[in-house]
C-alpha positions in Angstrom: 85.4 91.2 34.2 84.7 89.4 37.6 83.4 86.2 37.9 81.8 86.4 41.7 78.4 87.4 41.4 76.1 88.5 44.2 72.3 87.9 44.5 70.3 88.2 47.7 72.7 86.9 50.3 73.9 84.3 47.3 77.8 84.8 46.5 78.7 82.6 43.5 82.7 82.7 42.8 83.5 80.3 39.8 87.1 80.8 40.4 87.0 79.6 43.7 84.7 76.4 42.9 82.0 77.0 45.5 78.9 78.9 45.8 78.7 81.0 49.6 75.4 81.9 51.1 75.4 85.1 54.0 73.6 84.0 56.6 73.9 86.6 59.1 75.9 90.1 58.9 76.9 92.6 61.5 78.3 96.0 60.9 82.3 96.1 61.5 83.7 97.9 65.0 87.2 97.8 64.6 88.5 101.1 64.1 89.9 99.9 60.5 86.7 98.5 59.2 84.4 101.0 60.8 82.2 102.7 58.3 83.5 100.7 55.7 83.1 97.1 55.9 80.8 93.9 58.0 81.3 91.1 59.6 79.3 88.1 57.6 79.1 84.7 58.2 78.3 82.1 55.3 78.2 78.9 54.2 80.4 78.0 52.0 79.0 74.9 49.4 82.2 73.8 47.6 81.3 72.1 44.0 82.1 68.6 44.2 80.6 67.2 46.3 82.6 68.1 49.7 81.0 69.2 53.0 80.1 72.6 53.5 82.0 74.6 56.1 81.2 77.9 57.4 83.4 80.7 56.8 83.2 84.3 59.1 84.5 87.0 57.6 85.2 90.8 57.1 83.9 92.3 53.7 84.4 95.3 52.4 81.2 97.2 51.8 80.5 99.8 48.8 81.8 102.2 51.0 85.9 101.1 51.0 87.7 102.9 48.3 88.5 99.6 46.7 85.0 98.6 46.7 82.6 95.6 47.6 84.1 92.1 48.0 85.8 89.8 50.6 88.8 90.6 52.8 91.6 87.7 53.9 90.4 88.5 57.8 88.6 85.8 58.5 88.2 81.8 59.2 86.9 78.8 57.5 85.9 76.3 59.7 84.5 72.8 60.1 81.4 71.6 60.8 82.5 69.7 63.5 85.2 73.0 64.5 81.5 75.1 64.3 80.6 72.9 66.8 83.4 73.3 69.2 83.1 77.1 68.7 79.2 77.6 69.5 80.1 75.4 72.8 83.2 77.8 73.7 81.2 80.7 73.3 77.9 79.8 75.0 80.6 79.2 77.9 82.1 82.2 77.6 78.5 83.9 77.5 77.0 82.3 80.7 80.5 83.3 82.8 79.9 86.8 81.4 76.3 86.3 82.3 77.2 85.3 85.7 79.9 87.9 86.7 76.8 90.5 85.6 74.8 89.4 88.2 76.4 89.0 90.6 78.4 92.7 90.1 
């Protein structure tokens, strides 16, 4: 018997002591994952009243041979980390941007 339940994007893991909710999911590339697995970022609501973090992630789709559910690949991260990150990569994407143009 499993406690994790899954509901429309909802992931509730009582073991864990905090509810996840996917916000946005992407098919896996890597060559071990392809076919089998996503890429899913969430947030991650712990009970008790601490700050939610978001947490990016490979899980295994119905299609692995030991089923649905979350892999260890992955990070949990800050709020204020989250923050550093989306600055890093809208760096990295105007460089990249920039090299594109200009060939």
């Amino acid at each position: 018997m499993t406690n994790v339940v899954i509901k429309k994007g909802l992931v509730f893991d009582m073991t864990r002591g905090f509810n996840q909710e996917i916000r946005w999911r992407v098919p896996a590339t890597a060559a071990k994952w392809r076919g089998k697995a996503e890429v899913v970022m969430s947030v991650a609501a712990p009970l008790g009243g601490k700050p939610p973090t978001i947490d990016i992630r490979v899980r295994r789709t119905i299609e692995h041979p030991k089923g649905e559910g979350f892999t260890r690949e992955g990070v949990r991260l800050s709020q204020e980390d989250a923050t550093t990150l989306i600055k890093a990569i809208e760096h990295a994407l105007s460089e990249l941007r920039e090299t594109d143009a200009t060939g």
